[in-house]
VOBA-1610 file (N, C-alpha, C; in pm, whole numbers, padded with zeros to 5 digits, always signed):
BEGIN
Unk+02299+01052+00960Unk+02180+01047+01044Unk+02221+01073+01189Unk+02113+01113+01304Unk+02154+01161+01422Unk+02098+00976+01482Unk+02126+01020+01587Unk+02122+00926+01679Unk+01930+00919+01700Unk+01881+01004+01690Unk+01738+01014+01736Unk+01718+00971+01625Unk+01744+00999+01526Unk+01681+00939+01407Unk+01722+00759+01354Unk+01834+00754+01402Unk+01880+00608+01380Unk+01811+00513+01488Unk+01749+00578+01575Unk+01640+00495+01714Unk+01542+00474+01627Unk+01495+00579+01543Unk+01335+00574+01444Unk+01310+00458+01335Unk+01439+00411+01307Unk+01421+00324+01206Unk+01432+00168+01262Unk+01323+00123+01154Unk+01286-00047+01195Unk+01317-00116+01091Unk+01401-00188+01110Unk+01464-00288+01003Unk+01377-00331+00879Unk+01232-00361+00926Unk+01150-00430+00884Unk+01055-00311+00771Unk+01095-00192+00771Unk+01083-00083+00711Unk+01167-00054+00556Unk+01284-00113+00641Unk+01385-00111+00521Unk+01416-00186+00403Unk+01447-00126+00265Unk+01421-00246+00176Unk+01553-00311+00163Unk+01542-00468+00126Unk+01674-00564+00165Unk+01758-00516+00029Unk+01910-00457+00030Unk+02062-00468-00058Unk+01988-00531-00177Unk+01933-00618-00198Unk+01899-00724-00311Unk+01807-00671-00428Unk+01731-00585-00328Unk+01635-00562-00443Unk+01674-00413-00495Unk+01742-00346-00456Unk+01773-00255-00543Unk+01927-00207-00605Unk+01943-00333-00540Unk+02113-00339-00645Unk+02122-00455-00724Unk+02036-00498-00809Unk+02029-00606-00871Unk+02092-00596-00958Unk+02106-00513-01036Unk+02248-00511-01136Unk+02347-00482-01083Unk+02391-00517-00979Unk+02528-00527-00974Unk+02569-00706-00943Unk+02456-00800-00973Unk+02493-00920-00910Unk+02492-00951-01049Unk+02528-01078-01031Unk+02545-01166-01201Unk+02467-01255-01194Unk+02439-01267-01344Unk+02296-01312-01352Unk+02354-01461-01379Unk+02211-01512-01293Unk+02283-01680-01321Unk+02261-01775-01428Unk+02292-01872-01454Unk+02265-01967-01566Unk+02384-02020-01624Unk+02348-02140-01708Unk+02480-02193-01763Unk+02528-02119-01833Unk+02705-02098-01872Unk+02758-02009-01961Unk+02758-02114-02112Unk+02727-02027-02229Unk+02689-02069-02365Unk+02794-01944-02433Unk+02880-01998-02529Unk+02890-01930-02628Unk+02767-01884-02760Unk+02777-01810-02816Unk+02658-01732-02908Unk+02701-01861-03049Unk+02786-01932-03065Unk+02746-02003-03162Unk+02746-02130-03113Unk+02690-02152-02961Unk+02630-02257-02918Unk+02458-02263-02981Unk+02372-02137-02953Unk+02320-02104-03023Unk+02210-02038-03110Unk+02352-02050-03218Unk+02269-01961-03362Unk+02174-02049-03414Unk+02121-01970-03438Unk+01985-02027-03541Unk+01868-02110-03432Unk+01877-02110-03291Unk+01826-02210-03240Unk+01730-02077-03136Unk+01585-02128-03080Unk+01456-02029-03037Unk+01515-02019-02926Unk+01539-01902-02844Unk+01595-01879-02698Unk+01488-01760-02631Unk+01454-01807-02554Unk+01358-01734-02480Unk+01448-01573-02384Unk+01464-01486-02426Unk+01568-01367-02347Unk+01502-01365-02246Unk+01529-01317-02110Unk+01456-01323-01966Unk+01540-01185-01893Unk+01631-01169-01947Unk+01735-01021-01863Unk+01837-01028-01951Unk+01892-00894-01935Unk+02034-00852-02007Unk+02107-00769-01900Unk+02234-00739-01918Unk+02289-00702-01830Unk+02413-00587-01918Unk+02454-00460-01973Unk+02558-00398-01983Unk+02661-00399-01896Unk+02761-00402-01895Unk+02901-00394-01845Unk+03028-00345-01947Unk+03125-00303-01848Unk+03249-00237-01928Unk+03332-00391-01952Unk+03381-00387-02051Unk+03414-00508-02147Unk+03544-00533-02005Unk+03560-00686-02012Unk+03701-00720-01885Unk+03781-00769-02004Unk+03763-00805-02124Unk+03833-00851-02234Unk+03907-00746-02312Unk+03810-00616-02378Unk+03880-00495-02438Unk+03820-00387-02358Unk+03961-00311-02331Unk+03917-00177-02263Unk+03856-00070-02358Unk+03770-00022-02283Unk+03707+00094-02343Unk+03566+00043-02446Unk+03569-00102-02478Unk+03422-00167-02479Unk+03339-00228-02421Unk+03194-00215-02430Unk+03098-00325-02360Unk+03091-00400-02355Unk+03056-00506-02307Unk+02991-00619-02286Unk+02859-00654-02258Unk+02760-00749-02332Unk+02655-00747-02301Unk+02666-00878-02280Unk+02560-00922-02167Unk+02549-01072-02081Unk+02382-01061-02112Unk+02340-01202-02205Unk+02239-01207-02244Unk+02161-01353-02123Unk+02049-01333-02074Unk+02007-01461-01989Unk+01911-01440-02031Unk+01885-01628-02065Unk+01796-01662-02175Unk+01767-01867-02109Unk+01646-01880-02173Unk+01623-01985-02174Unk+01600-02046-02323Unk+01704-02165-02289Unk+01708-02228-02377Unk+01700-02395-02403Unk+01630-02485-02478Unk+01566-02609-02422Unk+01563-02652-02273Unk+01487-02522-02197Unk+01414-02521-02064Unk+01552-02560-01961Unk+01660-02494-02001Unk+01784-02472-01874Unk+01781-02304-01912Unk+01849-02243-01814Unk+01853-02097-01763Unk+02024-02089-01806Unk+02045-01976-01909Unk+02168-01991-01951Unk+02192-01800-01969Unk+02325-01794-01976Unk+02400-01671-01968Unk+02520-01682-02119Unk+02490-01599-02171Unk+02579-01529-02275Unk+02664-01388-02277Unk+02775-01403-02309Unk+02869-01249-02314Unk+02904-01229-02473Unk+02885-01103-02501Unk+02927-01031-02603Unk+02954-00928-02604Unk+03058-00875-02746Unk+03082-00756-02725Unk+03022-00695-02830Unk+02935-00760-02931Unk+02864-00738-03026Unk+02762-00599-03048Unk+02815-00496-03051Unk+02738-00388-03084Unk+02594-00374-03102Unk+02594-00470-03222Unk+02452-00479-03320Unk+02392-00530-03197Unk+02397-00644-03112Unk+02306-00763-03064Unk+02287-00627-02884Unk+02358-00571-02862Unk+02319-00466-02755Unk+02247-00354-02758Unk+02259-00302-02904Unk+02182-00207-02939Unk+02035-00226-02978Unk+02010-00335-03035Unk+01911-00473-03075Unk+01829-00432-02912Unk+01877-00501-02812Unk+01775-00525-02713Unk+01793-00423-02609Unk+01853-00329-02619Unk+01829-00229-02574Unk+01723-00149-02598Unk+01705-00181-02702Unk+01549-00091-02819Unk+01425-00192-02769Unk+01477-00270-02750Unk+01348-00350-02693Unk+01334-00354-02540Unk+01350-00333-02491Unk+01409-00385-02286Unk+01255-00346-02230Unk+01174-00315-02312Unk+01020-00307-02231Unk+00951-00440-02296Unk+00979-00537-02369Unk+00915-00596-02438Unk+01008-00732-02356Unk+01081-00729-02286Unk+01120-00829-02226Unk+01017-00924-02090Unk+01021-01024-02103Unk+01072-01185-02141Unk+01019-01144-02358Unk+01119-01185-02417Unk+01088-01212-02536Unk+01087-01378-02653Unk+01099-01404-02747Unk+01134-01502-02830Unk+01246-01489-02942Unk+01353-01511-02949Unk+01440-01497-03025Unk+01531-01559-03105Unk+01555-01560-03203Unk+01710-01646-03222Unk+01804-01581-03274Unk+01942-01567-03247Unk+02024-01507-03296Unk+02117-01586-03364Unk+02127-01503-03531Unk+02179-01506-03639Unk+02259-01485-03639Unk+02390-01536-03750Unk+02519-01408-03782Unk+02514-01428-03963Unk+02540-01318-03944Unk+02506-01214-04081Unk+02685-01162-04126Unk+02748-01245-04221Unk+02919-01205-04213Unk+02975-01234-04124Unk+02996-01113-04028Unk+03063-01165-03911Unk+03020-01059-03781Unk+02884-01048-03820Unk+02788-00952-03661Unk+02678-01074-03668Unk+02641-01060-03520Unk+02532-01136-03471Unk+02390-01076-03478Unk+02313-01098-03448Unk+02175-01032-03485Unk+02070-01072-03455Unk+01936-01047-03360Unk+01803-01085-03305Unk+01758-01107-03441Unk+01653-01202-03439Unk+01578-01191-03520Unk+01416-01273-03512
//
């Protein structure tokens, strides 16, 4: 930008870091393992993709969810359960509980 043009702009114009880099912050809530729980109604509220910090070259999906009315955060690397709510991500806030089926997890 020039100088004449950096005079033109009003702070109060501008939209705040927050709202349009929201995926890059972490989503808050208590951390839960996925067989904290299975079989039990969890309300999903946001998801989050990321490159796995556990195995390189996989995802990670961070599920935030309410669950008996605390705000909680889940990580997986579970294929099925990312591909699952990815197919859904317009239908979010949803109702859910996740299953395991062998040894994959699963909306249901």
């Amino acid at each position: 930008m020039t100088i004449e043009e950096i005079a033109q702009v009003r702070a109060v114009d501008c939209p705040a870091f927050s709202v349009f880099a929201k995926d890059k912050l972490p989503l808050p809530g208590v951390k839960k393992r996925l067989d904290e729980i299975l079989n039990k109604e969890i309300l999903v509220v946001d998801f989050r993709i990321t490159k796995s910090k556990k195995r390189e070259g996989s995802e990670c999906l961070q599920i935030q969810f309410v669950c008996d009315d605390v705000i909680c955060v889940a990580f997986t690397g579970s294929s099925v359960l990312a591909t699952q709510i990815q197919s859904v991500r317009e239908k979010i806030p949803f109702r859910t509980c996740v299953t395991k089926i062998d040894k994959y997890y699963s909306f249901s």
